[in-house]
N, C-alpha and C positions, 0 to 999 in steps of 0.2 A: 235596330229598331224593333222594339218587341209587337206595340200595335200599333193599328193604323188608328189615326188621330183624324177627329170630327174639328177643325177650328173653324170659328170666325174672324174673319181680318178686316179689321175697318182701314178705308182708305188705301184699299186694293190695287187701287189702278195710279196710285203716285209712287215717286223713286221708294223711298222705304218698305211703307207697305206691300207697296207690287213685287219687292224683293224678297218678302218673305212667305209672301203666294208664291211664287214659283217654287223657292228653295221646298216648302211644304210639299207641293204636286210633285216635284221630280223627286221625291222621298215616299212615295206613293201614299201621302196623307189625302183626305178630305178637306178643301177648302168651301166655307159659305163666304161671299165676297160680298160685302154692305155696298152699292153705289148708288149714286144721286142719277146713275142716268145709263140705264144696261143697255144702250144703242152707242153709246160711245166705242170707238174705233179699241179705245184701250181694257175696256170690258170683254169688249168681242175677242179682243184677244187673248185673253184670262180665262175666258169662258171656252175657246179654241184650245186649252190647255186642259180644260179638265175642271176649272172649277165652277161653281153651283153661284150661280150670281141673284142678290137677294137685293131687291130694288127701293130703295125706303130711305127716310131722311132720319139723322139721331134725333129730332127733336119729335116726333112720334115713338114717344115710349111705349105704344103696343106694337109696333112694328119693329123695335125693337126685343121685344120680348123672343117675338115668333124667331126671331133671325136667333136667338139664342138656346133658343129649347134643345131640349136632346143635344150638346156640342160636350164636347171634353176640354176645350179650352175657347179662351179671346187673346187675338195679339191687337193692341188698341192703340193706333196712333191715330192722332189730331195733327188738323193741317188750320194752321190758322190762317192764311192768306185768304179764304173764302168763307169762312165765318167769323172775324173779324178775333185780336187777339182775347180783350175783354170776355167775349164769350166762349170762348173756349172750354174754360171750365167748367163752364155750364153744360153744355154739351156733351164734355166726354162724361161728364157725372149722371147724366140721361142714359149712356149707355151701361158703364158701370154696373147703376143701379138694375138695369133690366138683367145683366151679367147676374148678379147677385139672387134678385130674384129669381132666375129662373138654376139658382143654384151652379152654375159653372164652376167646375175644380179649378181653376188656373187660369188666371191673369199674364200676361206679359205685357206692359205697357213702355212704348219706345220715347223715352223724356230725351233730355238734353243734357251734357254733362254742363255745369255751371249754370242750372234750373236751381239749385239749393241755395244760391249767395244771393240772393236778392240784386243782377246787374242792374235792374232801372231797364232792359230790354225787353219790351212785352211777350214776346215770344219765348225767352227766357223763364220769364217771371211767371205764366201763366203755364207755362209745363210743372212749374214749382207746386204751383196752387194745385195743381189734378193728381200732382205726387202726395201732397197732404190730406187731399179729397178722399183719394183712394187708402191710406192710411186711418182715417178717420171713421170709412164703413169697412175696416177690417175685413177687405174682400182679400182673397189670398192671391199676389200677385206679386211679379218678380219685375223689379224698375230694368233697365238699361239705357243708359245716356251716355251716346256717341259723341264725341268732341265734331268738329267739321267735316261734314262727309267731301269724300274726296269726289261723289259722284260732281257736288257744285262745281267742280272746273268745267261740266259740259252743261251747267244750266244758264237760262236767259242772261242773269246779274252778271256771269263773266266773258260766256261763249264771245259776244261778237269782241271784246277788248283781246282775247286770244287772237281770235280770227284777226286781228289787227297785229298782232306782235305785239300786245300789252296786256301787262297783269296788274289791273288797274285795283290798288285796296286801299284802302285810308292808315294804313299800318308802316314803321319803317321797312327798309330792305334787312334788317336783321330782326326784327320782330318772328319770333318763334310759334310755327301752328299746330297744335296737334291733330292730328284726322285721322279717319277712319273710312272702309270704304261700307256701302250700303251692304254690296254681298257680303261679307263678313260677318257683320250686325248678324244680318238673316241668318246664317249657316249658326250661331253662337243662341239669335234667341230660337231657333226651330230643334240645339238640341234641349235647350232648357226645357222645353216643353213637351218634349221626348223623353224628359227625364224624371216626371211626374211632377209634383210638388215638392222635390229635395232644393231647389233652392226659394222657397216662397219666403218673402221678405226679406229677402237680399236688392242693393241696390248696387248694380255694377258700372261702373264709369267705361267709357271704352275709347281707346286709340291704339292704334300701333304701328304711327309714326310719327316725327315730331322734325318739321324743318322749317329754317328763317325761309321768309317771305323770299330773298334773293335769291337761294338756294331751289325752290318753290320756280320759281320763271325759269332758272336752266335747265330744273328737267323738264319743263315743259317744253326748252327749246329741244333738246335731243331727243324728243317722241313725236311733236305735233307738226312736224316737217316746214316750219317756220324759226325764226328766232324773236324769243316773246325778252320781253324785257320788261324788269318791274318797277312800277309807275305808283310812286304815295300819291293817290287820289284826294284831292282836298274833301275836308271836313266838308265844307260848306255845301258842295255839291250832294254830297251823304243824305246831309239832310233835306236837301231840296226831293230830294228823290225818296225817302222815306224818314219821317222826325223822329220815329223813333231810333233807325238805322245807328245813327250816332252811339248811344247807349252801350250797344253790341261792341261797336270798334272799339270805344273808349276803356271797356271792360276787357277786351283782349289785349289791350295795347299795356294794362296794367297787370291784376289777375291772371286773367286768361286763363285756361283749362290747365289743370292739375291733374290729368292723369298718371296712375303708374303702370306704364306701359311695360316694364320687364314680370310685373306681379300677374297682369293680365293676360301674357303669353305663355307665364309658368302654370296659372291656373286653368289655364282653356289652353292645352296643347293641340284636340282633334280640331280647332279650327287653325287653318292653313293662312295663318294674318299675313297679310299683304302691306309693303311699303311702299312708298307714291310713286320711286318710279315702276315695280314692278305689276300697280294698279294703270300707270301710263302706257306704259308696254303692250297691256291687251284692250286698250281701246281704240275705236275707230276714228282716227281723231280726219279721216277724209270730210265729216260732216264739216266742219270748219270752213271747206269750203264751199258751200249754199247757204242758202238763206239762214239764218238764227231761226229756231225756232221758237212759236209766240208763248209766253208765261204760260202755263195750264193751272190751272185753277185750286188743282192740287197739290201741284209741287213744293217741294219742301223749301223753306226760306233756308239764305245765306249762311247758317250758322252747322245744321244738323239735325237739330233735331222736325 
């Protein structure tokens, strides 16, 4: 590390984001950490770490300014489950622009791999449009879009069907997933941005590893001290539980993520990439047994990004 780095992280305190607050702190950088609400249990924990917690909504563009000033970089992910997909765009472009303004060397913003193909999935689709946004005001910034974070095996959408011995997806049992884990993402974009602007306008896809769904439930049996078993989850239900939800599956069941995962491990050897089961291996998978924990408001939807 040559210096210590001033960032700001929006959406600090969800899986992503929070992942690369930490990895920044424990690399002895500066984090300013944007939240809607610095009494939150998972602020105070961010803040118990080291970092500078900056309290303000993106839709206040002078409050975004200030949160910008004097930094050396923004790592910029959008959580669309609490500002709804549609606005999304809106939103990270509020920030952006304040980025821009107040001059910021260096972008990293965390898309979604298969944000570029137009799936018909909002959440997809609307990472796409903040990849164009951004594009368009030429702010200098480096994409990365993770296929499936492997963290979703322990979020709300699966946790309790685990906790059952079910790995309930709309997908067959040989339908193929690429993923990746959060930590990884973080340790890859904290050193992009450690590494000044040598890659600004690059757009990096990421996985590094790629197994059918059935394959996906046995290691989950041989880590999570249960035997999960994988369950094609009807369509119908999909959409009962979210309309757009459909869109996503339909699009991995055909497309689906195109990473090239041998290119991505020869090009980024200092990151230590992790495959599912070596990501199942260090996790706590005791929690499984209490209660599921409730959606957060932040959390990153089903897909990754």
């Amino acid at each position: 590390m040559s210096r210590v780095l001033n960032v700001v992280v929006t959406s600090a305190t969800g899986v992503q984001g929070g992942h690369v607050a930490r990895v920044l702190l424990e690399r002895g950088h500066r984090v300013r950490a944007i939240t809607r609400t610095a009494g939150s249990d998972a602020a105070k924990a961010l803040a118990a770490r080291g970092a500078e917690l900056f309290e303000g909504t993106w839709e206040d563009g002078v409050a975004m300014r200030r949160a910008m000033h004097g930094m050396d970089a923004l790592l910029l992910h959008t959580v669309p489950w609490w500002v709804g997909g549609p606005h999304e765009p809106a939103l990270a472009e509020r920030v952006a622009r304040a980025a821009r303004d107040e001059k910021v060397p260096h972008t990293v913003f965390l898309s979604a791999a298969g944000a570029e193909h137009g799936s018909g999935f909002v959440v997809l689709d609307s990472k796409g449009r903040i990849e164009k946004i951004l594009e368009e005001m030429r702010l200098p910034v480096t994409v990365l879009a993770p296929a499936f974070l492997m963290e979703n095996f322990l979020a709300p959408l699966w946790f309790g069907g685990i906790a059952d011995g079910r790995f309930p997806i709309p997908l067959p049992a040989e339908r193929v997933l690429q993923m990746v884990s959060a930590r990884d993402q973080a340790m890859l974009a904290v050193g992009i941005l450690e590494s000044g602007r040598a890659l600004v306008g690059r757009r990096i896809a990421l996985a590094s590893d790629a197994l059918s769904c059935g394959n996906i439930a046995d290691i989950l049996s041989a880590h999570c001290g249960r035997t999960v078993r994988h369950e094609h989850f009807p369509m119908a239900q999909v959409e009962a539980m979210n309309p757009s939800l459909p869109f996503l599956f339909k699009w991995l069941d055909s497309r689906g993520h195109q990473v090239d995962i041998p290119r991505v491990r020869a090009e980024f050897p200092q990151v230590v990439w992790r495959d599912f089961p070596t990501w199942c291996a260090a996790q706590d998978w005791s929690v499984l047994d209490v209660a599921p924990p409730p959606p957060a408001h932040d959390h990153d939807h089903g897909h990754g990004g």
